[in-house]
Structure formats: C-alpha cells, structure tokens
C-alpha positions as CSV (number, residue, x, y, z in Angstrom):
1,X,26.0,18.3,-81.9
2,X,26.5,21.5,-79.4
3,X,30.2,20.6,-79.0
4,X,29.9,22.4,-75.1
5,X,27.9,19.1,-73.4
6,X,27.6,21.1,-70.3
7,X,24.3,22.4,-71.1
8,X,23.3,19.3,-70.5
9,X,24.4,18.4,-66.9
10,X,21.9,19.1,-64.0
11,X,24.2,19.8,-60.5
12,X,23.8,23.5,-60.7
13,X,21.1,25.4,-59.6
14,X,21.1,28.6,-61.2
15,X,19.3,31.6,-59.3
16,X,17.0,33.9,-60.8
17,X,18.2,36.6,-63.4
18,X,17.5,39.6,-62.3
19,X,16.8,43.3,-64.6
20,X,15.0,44.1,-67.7
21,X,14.1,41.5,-70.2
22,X,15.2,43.0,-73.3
23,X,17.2,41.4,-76.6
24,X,20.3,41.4,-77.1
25,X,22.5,40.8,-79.9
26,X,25.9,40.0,-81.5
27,X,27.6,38.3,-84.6
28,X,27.1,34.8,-83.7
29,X,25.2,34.8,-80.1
30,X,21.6,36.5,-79.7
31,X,19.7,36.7,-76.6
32,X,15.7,37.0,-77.1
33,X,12.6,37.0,-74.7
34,X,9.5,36.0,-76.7
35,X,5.7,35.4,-75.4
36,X,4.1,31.6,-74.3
37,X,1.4,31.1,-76.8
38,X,-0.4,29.2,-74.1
39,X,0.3,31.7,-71.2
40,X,0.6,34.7,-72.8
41,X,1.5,36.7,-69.7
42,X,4.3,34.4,-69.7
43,X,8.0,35.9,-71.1
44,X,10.4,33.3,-71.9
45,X,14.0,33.2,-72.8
46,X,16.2,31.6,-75.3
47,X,19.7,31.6,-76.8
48,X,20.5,31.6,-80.1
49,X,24.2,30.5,-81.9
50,X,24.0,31.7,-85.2
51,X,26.6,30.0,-87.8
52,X,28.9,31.5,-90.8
53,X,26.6,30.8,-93.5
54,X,22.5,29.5,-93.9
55,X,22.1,26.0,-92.1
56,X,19.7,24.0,-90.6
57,X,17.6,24.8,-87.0
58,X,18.4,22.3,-83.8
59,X,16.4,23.4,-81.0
60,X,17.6,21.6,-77.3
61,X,17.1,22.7,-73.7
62,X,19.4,22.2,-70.7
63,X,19.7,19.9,-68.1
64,X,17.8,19.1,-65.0
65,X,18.9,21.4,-62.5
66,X,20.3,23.8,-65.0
67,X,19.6,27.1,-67.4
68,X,21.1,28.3,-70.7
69,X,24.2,30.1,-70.4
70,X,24.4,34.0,-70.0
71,X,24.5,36.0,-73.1
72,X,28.2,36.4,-74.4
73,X,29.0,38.4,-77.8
74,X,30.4,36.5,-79.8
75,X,32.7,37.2,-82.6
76,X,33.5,33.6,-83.9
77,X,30.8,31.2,-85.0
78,X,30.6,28.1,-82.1
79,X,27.7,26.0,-84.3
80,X,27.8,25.0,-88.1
81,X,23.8,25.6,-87.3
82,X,21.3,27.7,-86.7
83,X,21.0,26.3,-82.8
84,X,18.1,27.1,-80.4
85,X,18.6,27.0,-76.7
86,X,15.4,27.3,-74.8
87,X,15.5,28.6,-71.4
88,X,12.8,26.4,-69.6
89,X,9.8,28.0,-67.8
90,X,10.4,28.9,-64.2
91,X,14.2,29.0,-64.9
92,X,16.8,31.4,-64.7
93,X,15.1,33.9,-67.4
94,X,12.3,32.6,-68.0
95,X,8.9,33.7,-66.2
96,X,6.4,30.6,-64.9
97,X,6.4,27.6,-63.0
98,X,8.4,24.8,-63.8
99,X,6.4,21.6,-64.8
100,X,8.7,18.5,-66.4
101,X,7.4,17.9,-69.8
102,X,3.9,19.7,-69.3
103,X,3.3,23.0,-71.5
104,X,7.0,23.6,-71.0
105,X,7.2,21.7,-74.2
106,X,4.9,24.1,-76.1
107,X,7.4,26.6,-75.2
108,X,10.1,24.7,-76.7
109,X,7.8,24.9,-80.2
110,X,7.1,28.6,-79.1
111,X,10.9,29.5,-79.6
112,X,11.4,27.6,-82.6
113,X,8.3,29.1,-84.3
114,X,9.7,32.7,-83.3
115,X,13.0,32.1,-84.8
116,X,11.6,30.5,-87.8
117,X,9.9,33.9,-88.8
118,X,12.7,36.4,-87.3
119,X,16.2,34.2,-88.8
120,X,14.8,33.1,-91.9
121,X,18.2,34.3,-93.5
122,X,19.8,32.1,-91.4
123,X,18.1,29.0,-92.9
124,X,18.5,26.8,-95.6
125,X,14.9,25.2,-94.9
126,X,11.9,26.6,-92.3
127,X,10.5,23.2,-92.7
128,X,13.2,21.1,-91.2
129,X,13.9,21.4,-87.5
130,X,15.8,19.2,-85.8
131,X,16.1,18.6,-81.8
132,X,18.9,17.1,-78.9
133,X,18.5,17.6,-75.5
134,X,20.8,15.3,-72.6
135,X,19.7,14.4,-69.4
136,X,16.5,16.7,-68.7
137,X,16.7,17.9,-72.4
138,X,16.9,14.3,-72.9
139,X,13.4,13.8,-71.3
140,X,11.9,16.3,-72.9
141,X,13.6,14.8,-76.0
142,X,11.5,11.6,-75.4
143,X,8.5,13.1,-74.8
144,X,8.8,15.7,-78.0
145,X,8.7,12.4,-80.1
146,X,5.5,11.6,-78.0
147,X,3.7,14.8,-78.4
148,X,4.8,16.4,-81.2
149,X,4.9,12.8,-83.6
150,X,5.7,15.0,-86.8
151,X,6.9,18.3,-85.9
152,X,10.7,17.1,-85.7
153,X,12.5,15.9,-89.1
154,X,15.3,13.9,-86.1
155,X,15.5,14.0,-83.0
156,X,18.1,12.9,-80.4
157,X,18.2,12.1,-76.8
158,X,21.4,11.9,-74.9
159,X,21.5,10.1,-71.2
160,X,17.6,11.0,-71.1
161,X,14.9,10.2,-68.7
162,X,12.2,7.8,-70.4
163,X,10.3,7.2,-67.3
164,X,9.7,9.6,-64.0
165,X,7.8,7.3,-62.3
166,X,11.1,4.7,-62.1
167,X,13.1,7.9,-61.9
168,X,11.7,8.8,-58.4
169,X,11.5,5.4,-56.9
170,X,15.0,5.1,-57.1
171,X,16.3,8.1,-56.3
172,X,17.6,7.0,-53.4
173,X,19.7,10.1,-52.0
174,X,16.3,12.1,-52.9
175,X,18.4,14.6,-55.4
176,X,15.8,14.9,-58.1
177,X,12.4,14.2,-56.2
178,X,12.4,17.8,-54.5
179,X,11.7,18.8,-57.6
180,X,9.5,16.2,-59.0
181,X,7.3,16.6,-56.4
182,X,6.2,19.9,-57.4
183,X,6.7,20.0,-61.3
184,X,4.4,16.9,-61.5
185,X,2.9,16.0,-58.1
186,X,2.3,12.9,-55.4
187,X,4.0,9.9,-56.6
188,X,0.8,8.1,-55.9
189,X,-0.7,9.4,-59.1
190,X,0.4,7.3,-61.2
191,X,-1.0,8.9,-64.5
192,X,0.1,12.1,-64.3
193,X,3.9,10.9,-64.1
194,X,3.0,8.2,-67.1
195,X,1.4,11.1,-68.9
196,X,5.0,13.3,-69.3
197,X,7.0,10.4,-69.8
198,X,8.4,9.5,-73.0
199,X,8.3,5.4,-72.6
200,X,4.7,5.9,-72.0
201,X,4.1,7.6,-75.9
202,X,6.1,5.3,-77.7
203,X,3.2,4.1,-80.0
204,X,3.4,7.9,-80.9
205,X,7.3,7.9,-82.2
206,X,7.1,8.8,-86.0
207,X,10.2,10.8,-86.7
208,X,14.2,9.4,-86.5
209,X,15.5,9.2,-83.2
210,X,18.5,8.5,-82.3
211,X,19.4,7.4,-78.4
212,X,23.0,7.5,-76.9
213,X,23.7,6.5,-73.1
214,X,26.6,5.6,-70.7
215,X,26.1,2.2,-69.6
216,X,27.3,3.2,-65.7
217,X,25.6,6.3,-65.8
218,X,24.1,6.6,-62.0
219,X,22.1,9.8,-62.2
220,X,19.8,8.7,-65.2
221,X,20.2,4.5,-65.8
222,X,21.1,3.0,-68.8
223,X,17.8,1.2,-68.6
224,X,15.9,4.8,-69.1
225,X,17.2,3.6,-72.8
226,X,17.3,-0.3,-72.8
227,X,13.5,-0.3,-71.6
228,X,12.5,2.2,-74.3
229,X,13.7,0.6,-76.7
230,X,12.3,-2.2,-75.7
231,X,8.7,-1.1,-75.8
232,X,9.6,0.3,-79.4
233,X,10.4,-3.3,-80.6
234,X,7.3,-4.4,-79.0
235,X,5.4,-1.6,-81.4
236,X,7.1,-2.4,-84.3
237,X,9.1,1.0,-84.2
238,X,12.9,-0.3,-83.8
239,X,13.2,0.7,-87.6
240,X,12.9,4.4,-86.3
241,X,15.8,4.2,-83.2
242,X,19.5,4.1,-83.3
243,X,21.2,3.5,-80.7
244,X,24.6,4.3,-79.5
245,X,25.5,2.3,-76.0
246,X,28.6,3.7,-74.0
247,X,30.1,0.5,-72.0
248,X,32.5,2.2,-70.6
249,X,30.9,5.7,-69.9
250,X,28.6,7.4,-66.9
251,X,29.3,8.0,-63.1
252,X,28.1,10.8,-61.1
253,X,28.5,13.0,-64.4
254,X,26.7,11.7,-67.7
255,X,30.1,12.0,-69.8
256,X,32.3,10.0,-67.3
257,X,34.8,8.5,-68.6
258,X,33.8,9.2,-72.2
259,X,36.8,9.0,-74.6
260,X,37.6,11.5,-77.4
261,X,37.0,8.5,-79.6
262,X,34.0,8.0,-77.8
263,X,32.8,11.6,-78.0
264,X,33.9,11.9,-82.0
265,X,31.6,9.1,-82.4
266,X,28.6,10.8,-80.8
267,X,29.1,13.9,-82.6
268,X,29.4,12.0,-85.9
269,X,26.6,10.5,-85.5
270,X,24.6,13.2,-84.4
271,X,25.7,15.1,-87.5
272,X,25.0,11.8,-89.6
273,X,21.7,11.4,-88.6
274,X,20.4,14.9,-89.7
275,X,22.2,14.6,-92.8
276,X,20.7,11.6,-93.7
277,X,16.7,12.5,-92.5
278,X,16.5,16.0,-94.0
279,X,12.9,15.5,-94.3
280,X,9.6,16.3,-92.8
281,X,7.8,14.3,-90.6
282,X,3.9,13.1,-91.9
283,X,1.9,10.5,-90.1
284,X,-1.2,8.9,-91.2
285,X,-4.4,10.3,-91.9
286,X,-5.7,7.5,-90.3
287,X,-4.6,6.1,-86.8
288,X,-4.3,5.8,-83.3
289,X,-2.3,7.8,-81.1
290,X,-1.8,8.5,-77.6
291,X,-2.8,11.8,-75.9
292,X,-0.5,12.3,-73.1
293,X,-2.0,15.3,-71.6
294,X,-2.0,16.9,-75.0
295,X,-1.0,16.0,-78.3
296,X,-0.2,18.5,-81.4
297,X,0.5,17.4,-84.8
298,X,0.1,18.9,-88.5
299,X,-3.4,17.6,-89.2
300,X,-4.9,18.1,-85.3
301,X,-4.2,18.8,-82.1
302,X,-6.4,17.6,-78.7
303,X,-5.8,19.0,-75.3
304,X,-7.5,17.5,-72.3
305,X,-8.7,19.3,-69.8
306,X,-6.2,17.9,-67.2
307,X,-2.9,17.5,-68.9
308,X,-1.4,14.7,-65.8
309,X,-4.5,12.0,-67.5
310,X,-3.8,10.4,-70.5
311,X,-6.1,9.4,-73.2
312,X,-6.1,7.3,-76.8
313,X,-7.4,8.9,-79.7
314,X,-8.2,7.1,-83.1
315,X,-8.7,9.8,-86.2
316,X,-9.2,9.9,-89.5
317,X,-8.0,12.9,-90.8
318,X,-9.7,12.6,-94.4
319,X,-13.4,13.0,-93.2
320,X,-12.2,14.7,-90.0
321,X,-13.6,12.4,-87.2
322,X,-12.2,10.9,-84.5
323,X,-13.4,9.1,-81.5
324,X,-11.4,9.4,-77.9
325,X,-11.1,6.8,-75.4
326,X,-10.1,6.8,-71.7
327,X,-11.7,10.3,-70.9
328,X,-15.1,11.7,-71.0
329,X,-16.5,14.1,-74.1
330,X,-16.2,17.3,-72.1
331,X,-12.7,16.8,-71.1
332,X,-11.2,17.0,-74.1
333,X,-10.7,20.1,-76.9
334,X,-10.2,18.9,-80.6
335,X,-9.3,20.9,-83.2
336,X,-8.4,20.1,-86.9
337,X,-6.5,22.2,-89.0
C-alpha cells in the first residue's frame, strides 16, 4: 500500500498544469505523458515510483477532487513496487473531459500497458498487475472489477464509491454533485449513473478484492461497502471479498481517527493480499456478464454505442457466439480476440 494516503482524499481542486508536456525522469520518480488509445488526440499523464530492485506493478488513481502529485526527483526509493499513478482525464495534466468511470478507465489500462513495455526491467512479472484506489480511486476501483473482470490479479478499494446514484441523493451540502452533473449527466437517468457504478457489475467481479472503510466516514458511507457486499453474497461472490471495517474511523477526512494500529493493519493486509493472489485472472469461456457501457476482457470485448446504457451479454468463447440482451443489434461492437 502507497504509504502517502493523501492521494486519495478529494478537498483540493488542483488547477490546470500549464507548459510543455514532456517526460521527465529520476532514480525513483518518473514523470510520462502517453496517448489515449481511444482518443488518440488525447495526452495523458502519469506518475511513476520506481523501487530498489524488480517488483510487482499496482496501478491507482487519486481522489475525487484531486490529481497526482507534481514530479519530484527522487533519490530514495518511496514504494517496494513498481507503482502507477494515473493522472485522470480532464485533470491537472491530463488533456480531456472528465467523465467518472467512463473511458477514463481505459486510460487507467492505457498507462499500465505503456509501462508494461517501457519498465519491463523493473518487473518481476508483466502478467500480474495489481490495483488500489481510495475514495474516487476507490470508485473506479469498483468499477475496474466490473469492466475489466480478469485484467487485475487483486484489486483493492479503500473508502470507495459503489453507487453514484445514492452518492448524489445524499449529498446534501451539494459538494460532489457539481461535478456529477457533468461527468455523468441528469440524475433523472437513471442508467447512465447504474452503468459507471460498481454495485451495479457485481455479477462481473472475478478477481480478489479486497474492501476497507471507516464506519463514520461522512463523505463516502460505510454502506457504499456494506451494500456491495451485500449484493456479492446474493451472487454467490462473498468468496472473492475481504473486508476490513474501521469502527472507529471516518469524519469529514476518510482516515479520521485511524490508529497506527489501525493503519498497520491496512497496509498489512494490502501487502497480504497481493502476496497471496500472485496470479492471473481467467473467467469462463462460457457465461454471462454485464456490459456497463463497455466491457473488456482477455477472450472479448463489446462496446455499446452509448456507454451511460447498460446491457447483458451471454458468450461462449469456444465457438465464439454470443447473444446480447437489453440493447438492439446495431448498438453494440463485438470483437473476439
């Protein structure tokens, strides 16, 4: 786990970087700008900790409101991995338009494919990549599981959003729906906020995931996590979730009134769970799945043509067929690999 948990907190607003996008480097910290394979006029931004010796790749993204850090050099490792930081779209360094879990999360797979190719040195496995994101990273944590069912070997959420429809309806001082508004639209349309959340792809969830929350957390609710969870058990997927509840933790800020113990924990079990799951991903090659907006995995991938609808999708991967329910033939592109 990043052992600097301000990444993830979302009350700062960070203006737009200005000057030239070019890399930059330094022992332990690099600073890259790499193309959106999806909107390929698009330059993107990421940060990249690189450790002592060849480790594993965790990919994450920042909070709500925030960006990654500026570039520093750095002359002492700060990560025992290869770690990722992806500067969202329509952030700080990042060109675009933000859009909360849409193809922001390609980008996310963008950066890690990039790295994967230019720090292969740096890893002990190209194979094996690993993701935790808190609070907004924790949404987009959710909703990796959902779209991308067996690109992640783990994946962990931290104080994340599992449902933007309940999100808005009670934010009751209005501090986040400025933004939902216009990364996903009118709250009246209902699908296009079910289609970026994660509690909405659960039937998707393949990979390891572990959950941790603050019970008295205010700015994302504990029951982002409890009703998640929930829906899992309904799904038969409990076997894939752990889950660490804080009783005493959360506020205004996620990590309130988190103890060192508290925090050890966390990071032990962070580190525990990619230990122990060191392997890829696979899911069936036959099944159902849910298409929320898109959905990409190793055998196929199906993008509908409006990516706030969402659609169910029942494959077989062996003779390549697949029928797709809840949207029209010509609203949909399939593609096997």
């Amino acid at each position: 786990m990043d052992n600097n948990l301000e990444i993830y907190e979302d009350k700062i607003r960070r203006e737009k970087a200005c000057g030239e996008k070019e890399n930059v480097y330094s022992k332990y910290c690099d600073f890259i700008y790499y193309k959106s394979s999806v909107n390929p006029e698009l330059t993107l931004a990421m940060r990249i900790l690189k450790p002592e010796k060849p480790s594993y790749l965790v990919a994450t993204t920042h909070g709500w409101h925030m960006s990654i850090f500026d570039f520093k050099p750095l002359e002492k490792p700060q990560t025992d991995c290869l770690l990722v930081e992806v500067d969202m779209r329509g952030r700080a360094f990042s060109d675009g338009k933000q859009d909360c879990n849409g193809l922001e999360l390609i980008d996310v797979i963008d950066a890690v494919e990039y790295v994967k190719k230019h720090y292969k040195n740096y890893l002990i496995s190209t194979e094996i990549v690993f993701f935790e994101g808190g609070s907004g990273g924790g949404g987009n944590a959710y909703a990796l599981a959902g779209k991308f069912p067996d690109y992640f070997a783990q994946i962990t959420a931290m104080c994340g959003i599992t449902d933007y429809g309940i999100w808005y309806d009670n934010d009751a001082i209005g501090e986040f729906r400025d933004e939902l508004d216009v990364w996903i639209g009118d709250r009246k349309n209902q699908m296009s906020y079910d289609s970026r959340s994660g509690i909405c792809l659960v039937e998707n969830l393949s990979c390891p995931l572990l959950i941790t929350h603050g019970a008295k957390d205010i700015r994302v609710p504990c029951y982002h996590a409890e009703n998640y969870i929930k829906r899992a058990e309904n799904l038969g997927k409990s076997h894939l979730i752990k889950f660490l509840k804080f009783d005493r933790a959360g506020g205004q800020d996620h990590w309130e009134n988190m103890t060192e113990k508290d925090l050890k924990l966390m990071s032990d079990t962070c580190n525990f769970e990619r230990e122990n799951n060191f392997k890829p991903t696979e899911i069936p090659n036959q099944g159902e799945l849910v298409v929320g907006g898109y959905l990409i995995t190793k055998k196929f991938e199906i993008f509908l043509n409006d990516i706030n609808k969402i659609a169910k999708i029942k494959y077989d991967y062996t003779t390549k067929t697949a029928s797709v329910f809840g949207i029209s033939e010509n609203e949909y592109l399939l593609t096997w690999k």
